[in-house]
C-alpha positions in Angstrom: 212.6 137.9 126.4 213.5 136.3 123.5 216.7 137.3 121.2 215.3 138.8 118.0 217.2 137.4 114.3 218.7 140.4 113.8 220.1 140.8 117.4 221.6 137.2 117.1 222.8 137.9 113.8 224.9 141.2 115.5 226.3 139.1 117.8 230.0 137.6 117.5 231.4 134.5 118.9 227.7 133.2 119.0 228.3 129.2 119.6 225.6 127.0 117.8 226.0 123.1 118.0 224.1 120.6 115.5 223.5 117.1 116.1 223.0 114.6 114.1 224.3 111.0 115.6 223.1 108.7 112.6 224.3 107.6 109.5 226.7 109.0 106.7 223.5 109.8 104.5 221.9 111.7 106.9 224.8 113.7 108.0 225.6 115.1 104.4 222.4 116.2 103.7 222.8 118.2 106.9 225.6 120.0 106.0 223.7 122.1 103.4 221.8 123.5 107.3 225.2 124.0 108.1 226.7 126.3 105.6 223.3 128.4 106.0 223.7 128.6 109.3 227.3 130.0 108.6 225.4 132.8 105.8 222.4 133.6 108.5 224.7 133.9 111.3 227.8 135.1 109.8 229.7 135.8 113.4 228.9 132.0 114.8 231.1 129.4 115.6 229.6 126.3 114.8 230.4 122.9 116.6 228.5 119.4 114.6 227.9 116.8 117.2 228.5 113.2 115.4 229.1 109.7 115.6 232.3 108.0 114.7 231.2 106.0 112.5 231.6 109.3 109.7 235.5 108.8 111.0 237.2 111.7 108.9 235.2 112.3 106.1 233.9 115.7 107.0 237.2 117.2 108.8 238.2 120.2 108.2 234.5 121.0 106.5 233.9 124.7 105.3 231.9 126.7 107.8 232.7 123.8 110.3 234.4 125.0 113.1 234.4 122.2 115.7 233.8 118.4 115.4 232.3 116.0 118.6 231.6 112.7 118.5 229.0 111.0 120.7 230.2 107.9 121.8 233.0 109.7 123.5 231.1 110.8 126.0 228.3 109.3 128.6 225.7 111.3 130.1 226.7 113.8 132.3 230.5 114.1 130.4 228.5 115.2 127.6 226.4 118.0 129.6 229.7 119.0 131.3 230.9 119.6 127.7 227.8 121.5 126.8 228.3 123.7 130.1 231.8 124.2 129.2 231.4 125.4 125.6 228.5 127.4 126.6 226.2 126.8 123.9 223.7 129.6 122.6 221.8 127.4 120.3 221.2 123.7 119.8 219.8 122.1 116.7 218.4 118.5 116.9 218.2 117.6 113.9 218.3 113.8 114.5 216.0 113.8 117.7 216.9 111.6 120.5 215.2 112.6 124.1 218.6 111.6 125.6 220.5 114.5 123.9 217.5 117.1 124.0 217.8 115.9 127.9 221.8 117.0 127.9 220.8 119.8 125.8 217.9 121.6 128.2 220.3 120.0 131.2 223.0 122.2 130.2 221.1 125.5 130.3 221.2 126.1 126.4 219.3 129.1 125.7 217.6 128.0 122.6 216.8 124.5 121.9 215.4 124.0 118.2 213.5 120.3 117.3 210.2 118.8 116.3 207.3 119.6 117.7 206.1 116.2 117.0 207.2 114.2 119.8 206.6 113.3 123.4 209.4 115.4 124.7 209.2 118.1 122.9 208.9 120.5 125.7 212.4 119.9 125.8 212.3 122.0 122.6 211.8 125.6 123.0 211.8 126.7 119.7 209.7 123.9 118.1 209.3 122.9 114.1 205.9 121.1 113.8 206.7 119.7 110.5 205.7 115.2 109.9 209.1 114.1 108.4 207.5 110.9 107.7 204.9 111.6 105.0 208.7 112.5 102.7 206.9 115.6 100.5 209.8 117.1 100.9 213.2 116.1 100.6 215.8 115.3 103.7 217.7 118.4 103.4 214.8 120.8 103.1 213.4 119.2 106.5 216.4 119.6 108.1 217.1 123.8 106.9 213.5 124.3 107.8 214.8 123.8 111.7 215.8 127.7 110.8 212.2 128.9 110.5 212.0 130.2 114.2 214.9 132.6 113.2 213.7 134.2 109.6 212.1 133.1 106.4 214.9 134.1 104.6 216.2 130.9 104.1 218.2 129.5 100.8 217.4 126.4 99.9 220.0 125.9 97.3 222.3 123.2 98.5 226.0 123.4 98.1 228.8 120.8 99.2 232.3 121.6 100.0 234.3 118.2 100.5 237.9 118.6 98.9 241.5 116.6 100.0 244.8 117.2 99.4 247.2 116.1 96.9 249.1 113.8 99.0 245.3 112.0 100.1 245.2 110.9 96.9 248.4 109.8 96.2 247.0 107.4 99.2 244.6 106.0 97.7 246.2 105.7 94.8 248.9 103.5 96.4 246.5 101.8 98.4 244.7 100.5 95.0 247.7 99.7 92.6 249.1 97.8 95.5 246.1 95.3 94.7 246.3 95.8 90.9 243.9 98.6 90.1 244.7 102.5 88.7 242.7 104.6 89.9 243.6 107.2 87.1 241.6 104.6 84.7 238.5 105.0 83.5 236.1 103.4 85.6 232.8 103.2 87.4 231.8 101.7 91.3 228.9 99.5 91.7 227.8 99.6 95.3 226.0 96.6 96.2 225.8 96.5 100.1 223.2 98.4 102.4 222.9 98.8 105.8 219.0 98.3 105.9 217.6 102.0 105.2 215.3 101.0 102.1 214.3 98.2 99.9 217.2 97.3 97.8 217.9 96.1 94.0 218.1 92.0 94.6 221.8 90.6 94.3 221.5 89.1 91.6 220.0 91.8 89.3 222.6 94.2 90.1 225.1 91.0 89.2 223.0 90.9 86.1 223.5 94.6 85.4 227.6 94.4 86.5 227.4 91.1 83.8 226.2 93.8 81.2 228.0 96.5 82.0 231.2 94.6 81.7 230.5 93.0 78.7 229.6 96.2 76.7 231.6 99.0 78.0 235.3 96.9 78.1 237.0 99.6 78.1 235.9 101.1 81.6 237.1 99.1 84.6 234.3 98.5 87.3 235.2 98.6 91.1 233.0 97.3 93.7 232.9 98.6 97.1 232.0 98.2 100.7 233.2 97.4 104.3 235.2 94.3 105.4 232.3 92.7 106.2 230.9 92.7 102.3 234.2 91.6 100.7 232.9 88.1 100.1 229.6 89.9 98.5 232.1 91.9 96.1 233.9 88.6 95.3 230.7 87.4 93.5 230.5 90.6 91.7 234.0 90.3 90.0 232.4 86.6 88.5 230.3 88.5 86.6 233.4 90.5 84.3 237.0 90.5 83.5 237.4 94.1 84.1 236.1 93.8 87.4 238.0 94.8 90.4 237.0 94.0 94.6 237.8 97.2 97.1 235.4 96.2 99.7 237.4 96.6 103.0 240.3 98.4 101.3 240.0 101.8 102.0 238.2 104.0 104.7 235.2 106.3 104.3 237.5 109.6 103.1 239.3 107.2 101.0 235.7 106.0 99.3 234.6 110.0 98.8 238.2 109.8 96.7 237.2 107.1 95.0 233.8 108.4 94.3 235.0 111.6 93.1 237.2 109.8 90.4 234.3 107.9 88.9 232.3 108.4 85.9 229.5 106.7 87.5 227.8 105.8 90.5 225.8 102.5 90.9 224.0 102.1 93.9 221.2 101.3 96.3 219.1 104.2 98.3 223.0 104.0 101.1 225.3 106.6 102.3 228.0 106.3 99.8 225.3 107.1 97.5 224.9 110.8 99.3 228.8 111.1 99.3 228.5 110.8 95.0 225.4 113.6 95.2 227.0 115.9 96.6 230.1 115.7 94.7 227.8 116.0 91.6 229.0 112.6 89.8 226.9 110.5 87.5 224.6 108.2 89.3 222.4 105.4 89.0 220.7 104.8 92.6 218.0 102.2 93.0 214.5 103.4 95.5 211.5 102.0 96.6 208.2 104.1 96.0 206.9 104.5 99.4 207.1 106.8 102.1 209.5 107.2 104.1 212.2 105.6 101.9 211.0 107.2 98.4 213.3 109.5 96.4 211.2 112.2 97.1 212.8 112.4 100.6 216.0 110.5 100.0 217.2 110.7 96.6 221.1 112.1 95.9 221.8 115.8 95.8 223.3 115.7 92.1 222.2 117.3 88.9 223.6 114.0 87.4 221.3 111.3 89.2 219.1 109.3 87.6 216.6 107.2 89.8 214.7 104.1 89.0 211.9 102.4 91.2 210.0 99.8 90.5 206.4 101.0 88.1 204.6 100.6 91.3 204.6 99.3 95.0 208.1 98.2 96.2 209.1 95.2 94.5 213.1 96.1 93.6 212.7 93.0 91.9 210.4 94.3 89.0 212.9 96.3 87.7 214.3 95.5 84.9 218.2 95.7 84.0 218.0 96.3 80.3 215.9 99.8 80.8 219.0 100.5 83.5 221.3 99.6 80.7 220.1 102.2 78.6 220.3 104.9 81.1 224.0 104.0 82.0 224.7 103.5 78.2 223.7 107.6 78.4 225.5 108.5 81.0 229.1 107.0 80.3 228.6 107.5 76.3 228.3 111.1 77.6 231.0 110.9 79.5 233.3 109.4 76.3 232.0 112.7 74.8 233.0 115.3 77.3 236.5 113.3 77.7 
């Protein structure tokens, strides 16, 4: 017989785990499921099932009890885990048949995931909801996995990220040690992608760095990325004198820092772009208009975002920098009004 909301809801020590083993984007805009999770089940311990590649970013996340990542286990480790911690519910929301394999392996009661793929009977409360026509944005897809316990669900997203004093001082010694204050005034320009959607073309957001630079002298400009993108980054600080390379500099908790610092966000549809949403900052992010990479599914969790895609179709390269000049012109010479 199956547990009733209301007698889950009564229940204390209820153990819930959420997977999602993809990239930084995705994970933030599951944390919103979290939280609610937390205000739906007030007496749950929740336990977020990860890869590494988020490192630290989300440690020591409100409502977040537990953190496991993936690659540190293999196949049956992982359902001996899942035995172990003796799971009540599992949520897939990244659905991998491997996992939802280790989940129904280990005896979880309740099982919640699509109802949209082959093995879905792995699933035992199923969501029959496409994710790929993007109607509705990532987050709402992903708090709609709590339909099977109530409608009562908020959909009013809330981050918590936060650091400590001496986290900052970090970075802060990190940067000056290669001649940048990060108590300046300045904006990031994001340039790299890992793949997820069409992109801006190099040399417009060059262009646009080139303008930026030359009108607004008296904010620095810091470009970031991995290790791997510091030679891209070097061609951006051609374009300015105020320009200044952190690719490969600082980790992924050090960039949410960073970000937070800003007075603007410039950036392709990436996951730094979702760290900057959902700590509300000023952003300029760059989408294609078709499903499943639109903004409709995908765009940043801020009030402060501002999105441009091409007029139609997908070519990044129709748009045009000088109509993204006058949308950052806004946003910092609102900024040099609040200050």
């Amino acid at each position: 017989m199956r547990e009733s909301y209301e007698q889950l809801k009564s229940k204390k020590g209820l153990r819930v785990l959420v997977s999602r083993t993809d990239k930084i984007g995705d994970v933030i805009l599951t944390l919103p499921l979290i939280n609610e999770i937390k205000r739906l089940l007030p007496g749950s311990r929740i336990t977020f099932l990860i890869s590494r590649r988020l490192e630290n970013l989300i440690e020591g996340y409100k409502d977040l009890d537990e953190i496991v990542y993936a690659e540190d286990f293999e196949g049956n480790t992982l359902t001996d885990l899942l035995r172990e911690r003796k799971f009540d519910i599992a949520f897939s929301v990244f659905p991998r048949f491997e996992l939802a394999r280790y989940f129904s392996k280990a005896g979880i009661p309740i099982r919640a995931g699509t109802g949209y793929r082959w093995y879905s009977f792995l699933f035992n409360r199923r969501i029959k909801e496409h994710r790929k026509h993007s109607v509705k944005h990532e987050s709402d897809y992903n708090l709609n996995l709590l339909k099977f316990l109530t409608e009562d669900i908020s959909y009013e997203k809330k981050f918590y990220f936060s650091y400590t004093s001496s986290e900052y001082d970090e970075v802060k010694k990190i940067l000056s040690g290669s001649g940048f204050d990060i108590e300046s005034n300045f904006l990031i320009i994001h340039p790299g992608s890992k793949g997820s959607a069409y992109d801006l073309p190099v040399e417009k957001m060059r262009e646009l760095s080139r303008k930026i630079s030359g009108e607004f002298s008296d904010y620095n400009i810091v470009i970031t990325g991995s290790k791997q993108e510091r030679e891209l980054a070097d061609k951006f600080v051609e374009t300015g004198k105020n320009i200044f390379n952190a690719a490969g500099l600082i980790g992924l908790r050090q960039l949410m820092i960073l970000i937070d610092k800003s007075k603007l966000f410039i950036s392709n549809s990436t996951g730094p772009i979702h760290i900057a949403g959902a700590l509300n900052k000023n952003i300029a992010g760059f989408y294609p208009n078709s499903a499943p990479m639109n903004p409709e599914r995908w765009r940043p969790l801020s009030d402060n975002a501002v999105i441009i895609t091409p007029e139609s179709g997908d070519d990044m390269s129709t748009i045009d920098t000088g109509s993204v000049m006058e949308k950052v012109r806004s946003m910092l010479v609102r900024d040099s009004l609040i200050r």
